[in-house]
C-alpha positions as CSV (number, residue, x, y, z in Angstrom):
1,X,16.8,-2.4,-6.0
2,X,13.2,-2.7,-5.5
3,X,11.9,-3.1,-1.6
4,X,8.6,-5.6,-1.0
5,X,5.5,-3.3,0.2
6,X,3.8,-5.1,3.0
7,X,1.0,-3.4,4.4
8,X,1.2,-2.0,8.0
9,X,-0.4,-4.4,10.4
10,X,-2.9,-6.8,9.4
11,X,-4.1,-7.3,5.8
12,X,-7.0,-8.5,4.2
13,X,-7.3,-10.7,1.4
14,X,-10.5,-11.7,-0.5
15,X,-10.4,-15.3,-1.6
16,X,-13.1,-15.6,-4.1
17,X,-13.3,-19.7,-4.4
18,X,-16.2,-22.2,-4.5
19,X,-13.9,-25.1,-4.4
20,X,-13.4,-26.4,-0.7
21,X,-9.9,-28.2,-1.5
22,X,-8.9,-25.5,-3.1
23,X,-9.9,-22.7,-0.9
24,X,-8.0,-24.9,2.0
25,X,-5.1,-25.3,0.0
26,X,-5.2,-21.1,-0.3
27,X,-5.9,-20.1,3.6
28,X,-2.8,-23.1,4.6
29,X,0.1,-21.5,1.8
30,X,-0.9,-18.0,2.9
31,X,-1.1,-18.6,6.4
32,X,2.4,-20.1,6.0
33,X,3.5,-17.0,4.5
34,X,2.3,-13.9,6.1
35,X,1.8,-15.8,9.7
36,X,-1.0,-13.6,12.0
37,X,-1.0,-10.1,10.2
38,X,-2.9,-11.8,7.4
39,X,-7.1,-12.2,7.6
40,X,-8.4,-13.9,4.2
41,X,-12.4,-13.8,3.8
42,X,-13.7,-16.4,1.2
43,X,-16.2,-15.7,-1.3
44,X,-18.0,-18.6,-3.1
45,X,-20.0,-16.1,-5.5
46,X,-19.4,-13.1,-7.8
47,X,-22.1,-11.6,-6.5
48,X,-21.2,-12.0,-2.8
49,X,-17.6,-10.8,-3.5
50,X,-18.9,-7.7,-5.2
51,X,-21.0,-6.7,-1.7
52,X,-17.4,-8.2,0.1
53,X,-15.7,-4.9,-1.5
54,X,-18.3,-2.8,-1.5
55,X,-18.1,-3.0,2.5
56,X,-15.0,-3.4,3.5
57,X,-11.6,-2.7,2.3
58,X,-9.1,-5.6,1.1
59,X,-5.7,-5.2,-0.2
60,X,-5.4,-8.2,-2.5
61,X,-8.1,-10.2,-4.4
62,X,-7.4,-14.0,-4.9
63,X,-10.1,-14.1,-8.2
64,X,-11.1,-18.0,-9.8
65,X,-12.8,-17.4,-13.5
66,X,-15.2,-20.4,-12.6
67,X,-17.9,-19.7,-10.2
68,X,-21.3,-20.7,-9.7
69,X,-22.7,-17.0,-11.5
70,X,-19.8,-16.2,-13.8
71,X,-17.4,-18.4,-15.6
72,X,-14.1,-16.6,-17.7
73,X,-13.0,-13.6,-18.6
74,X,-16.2,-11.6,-17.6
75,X,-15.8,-12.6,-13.8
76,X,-12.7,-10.5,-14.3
77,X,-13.4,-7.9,-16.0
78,X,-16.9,-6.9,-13.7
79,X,-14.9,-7.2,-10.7
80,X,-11.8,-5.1,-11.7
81,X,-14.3,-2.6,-13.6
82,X,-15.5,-1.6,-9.8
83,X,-13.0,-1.8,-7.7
84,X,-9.8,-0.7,-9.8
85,X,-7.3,0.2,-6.9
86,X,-7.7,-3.7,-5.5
87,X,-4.9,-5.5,-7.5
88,X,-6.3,-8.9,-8.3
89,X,-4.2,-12.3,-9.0
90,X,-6.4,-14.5,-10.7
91,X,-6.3,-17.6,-10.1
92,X,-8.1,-20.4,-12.1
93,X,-8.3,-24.0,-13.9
94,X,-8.4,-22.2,-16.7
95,X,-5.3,-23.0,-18.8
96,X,-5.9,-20.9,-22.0
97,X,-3.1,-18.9,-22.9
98,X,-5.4,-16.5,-24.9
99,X,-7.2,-16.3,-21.7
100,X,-4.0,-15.4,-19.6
101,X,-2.7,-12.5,-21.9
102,X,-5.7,-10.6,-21.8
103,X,-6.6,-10.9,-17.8
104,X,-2.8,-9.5,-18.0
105,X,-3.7,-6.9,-20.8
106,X,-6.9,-5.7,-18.6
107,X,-5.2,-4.9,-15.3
108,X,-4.9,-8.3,-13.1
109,X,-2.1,-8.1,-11.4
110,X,-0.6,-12.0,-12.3
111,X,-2.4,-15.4,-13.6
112,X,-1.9,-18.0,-11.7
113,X,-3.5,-22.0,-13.2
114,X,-4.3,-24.2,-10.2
115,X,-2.1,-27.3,-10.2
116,X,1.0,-25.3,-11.9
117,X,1.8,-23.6,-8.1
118,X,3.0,-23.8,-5.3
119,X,2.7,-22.0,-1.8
120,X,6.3,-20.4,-2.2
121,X,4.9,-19.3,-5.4
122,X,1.8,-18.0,-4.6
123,X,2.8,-16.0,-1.4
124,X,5.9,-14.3,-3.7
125,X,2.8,-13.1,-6.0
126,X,0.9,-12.3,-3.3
127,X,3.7,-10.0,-2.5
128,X,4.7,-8.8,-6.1
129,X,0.8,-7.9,-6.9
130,X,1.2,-5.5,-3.5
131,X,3.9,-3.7,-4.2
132,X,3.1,-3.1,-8.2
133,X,-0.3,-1.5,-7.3
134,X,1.9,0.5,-4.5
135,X,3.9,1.6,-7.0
136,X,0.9,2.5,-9.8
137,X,-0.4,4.7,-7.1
138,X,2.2,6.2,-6.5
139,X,2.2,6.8,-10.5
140,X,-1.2,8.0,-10.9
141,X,-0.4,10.3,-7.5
142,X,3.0,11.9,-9.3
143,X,0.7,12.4,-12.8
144,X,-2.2,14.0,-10.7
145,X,0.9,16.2,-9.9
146,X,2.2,17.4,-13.6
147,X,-1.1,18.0,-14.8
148,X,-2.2,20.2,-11.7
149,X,1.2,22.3,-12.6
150,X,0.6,22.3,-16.6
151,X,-3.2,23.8,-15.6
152,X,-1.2,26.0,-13.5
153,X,0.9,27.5,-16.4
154,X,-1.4,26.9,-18.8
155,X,-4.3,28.7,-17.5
156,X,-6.6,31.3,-18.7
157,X,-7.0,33.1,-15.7
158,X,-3.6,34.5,-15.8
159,X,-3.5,38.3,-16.7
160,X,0.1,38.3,-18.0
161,X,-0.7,38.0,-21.4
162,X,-3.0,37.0,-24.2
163,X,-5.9,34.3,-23.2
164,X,-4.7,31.4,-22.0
165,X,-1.0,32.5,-22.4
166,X,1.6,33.4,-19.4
167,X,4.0,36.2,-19.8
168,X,7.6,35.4,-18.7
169,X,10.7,37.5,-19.4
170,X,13.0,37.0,-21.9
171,X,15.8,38.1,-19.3
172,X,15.1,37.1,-16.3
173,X,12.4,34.0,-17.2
174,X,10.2,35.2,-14.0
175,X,6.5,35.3,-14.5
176,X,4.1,38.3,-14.2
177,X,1.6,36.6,-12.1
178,X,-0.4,40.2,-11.5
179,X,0.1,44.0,-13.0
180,X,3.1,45.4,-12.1
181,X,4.1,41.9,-10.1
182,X,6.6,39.7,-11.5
183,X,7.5,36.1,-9.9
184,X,10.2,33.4,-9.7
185,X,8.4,30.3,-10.6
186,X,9.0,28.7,-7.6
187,X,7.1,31.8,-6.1
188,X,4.4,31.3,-8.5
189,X,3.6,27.9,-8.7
190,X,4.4,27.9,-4.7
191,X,0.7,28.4,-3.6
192,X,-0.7,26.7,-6.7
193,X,0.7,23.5,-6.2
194,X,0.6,21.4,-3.0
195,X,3.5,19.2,-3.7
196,X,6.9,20.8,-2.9
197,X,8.8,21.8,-5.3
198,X,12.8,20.5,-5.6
199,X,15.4,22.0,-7.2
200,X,17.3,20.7,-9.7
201,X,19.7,20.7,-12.9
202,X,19.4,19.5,-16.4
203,X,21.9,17.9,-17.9
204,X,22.1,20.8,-20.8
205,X,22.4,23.6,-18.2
206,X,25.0,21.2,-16.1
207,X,27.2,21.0,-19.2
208,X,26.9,25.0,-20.1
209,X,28.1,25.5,-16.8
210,X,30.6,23.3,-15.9
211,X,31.9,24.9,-19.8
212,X,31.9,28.7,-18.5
213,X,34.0,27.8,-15.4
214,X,36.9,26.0,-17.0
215,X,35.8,22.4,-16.4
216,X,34.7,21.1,-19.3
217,X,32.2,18.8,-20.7
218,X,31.9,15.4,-18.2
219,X,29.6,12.4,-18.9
220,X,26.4,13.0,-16.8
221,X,25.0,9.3,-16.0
């Protein structure tokens, strides 16, 4: 089951809005929402929301496509094109579905067209779009990981074998990590990789051994 992310403390939302009744509506439904740990700082301008970011940090952007120095699309896709690890929610008169699908397509979080939502609604978003970019870092971090251990095997500086090969056993699968020095790979990836390393059975290996002690073969969910 999936658990809301809520920052710790106060958060900071950038409302980037040139319409009055519609910023108002905004600041009341979150207000509502997230009480006192939420600060929201409004934005009229591309431009000024751009130097907003580049100063501080916010955890959500509330994005309109219509502003007074960028209109559609583009507002979108210069903001997002900077500041990546901000999830956006746009949120915009701009009822085109063409238009919806591809701020989706290039990375806002959810599309929201003013007059189809409510405050319940927009607070739940507000709360979805935080926890999705919570989880796509933690993504990206896990990723970082594989490829720092598949350098790691993969390597050229490894003296074990050929250029950019790693000898391992055929017996005992250990790995000769120097001359004359062979290694579990726990023990040589240990103080190559930062993250810790768990162990664990696949479900091939499971089955081979619950076969050599008598069990026999059970469904592995």
């Amino acid at each position: 089951m999936s658990v809301a992310v809520e920052p710790q403390g106060r958060f900071k939302v950038l409302l980037v809005e040139d319409n009055d009744a519609d910023a108002v509506f905004v600041r009341d439904a979150l207000t509502r929402g997230f009480g006192s740990s939420i600060e929201i700082v409004n934005a009229v301008r591309l431009e000024e929301a751009l130097a907003a970011l580049d100063r501080h940090h916010f955890d959500v952007v509330l994005l309109d496509l219509g502003l007074p120095d960028s209109r559609g699309l583009p507002t979108f896709s210069v903001l997002h094109a900077r500041f990546r690890l901000v999830p956006v929610v746009v949120v915009s008169a701009l009822a085109d579905e063409t238009t919806m699908i591809d701020a989706v397509r290039l990375g806002a979080q959810e599309y929201l067209v003013k007059g189809w939502y409510d405050a319940a609604l927009l607070v739940r978003v507000m709360r979805h779009a935080m926890e999705r970019q919570h989880l796509l870092r933690q993504l990206e971090r896990s990723l970082a990981n594989v490829r720092r251990l598949l350098q790691a095997i993969e390597g050229t500086g490894h003296r074990g074998g050929a250029a950019g090969a790693l000898a391992m056993c055929n017996g005992c699968k250990r790995l000769s990590a120097a001359p004359g020095r062979w290694e579990t790979i726990d023990e040589y990836l240990g103080p190559r990789e930062k993250a810790p390393l768990q162990q664990s059975t696949c479900p091939e290996c499971l089955e081979r051994m619950r076969s050599e002690t008598g069990n026999g073969p059970t469904d592995i969910d």
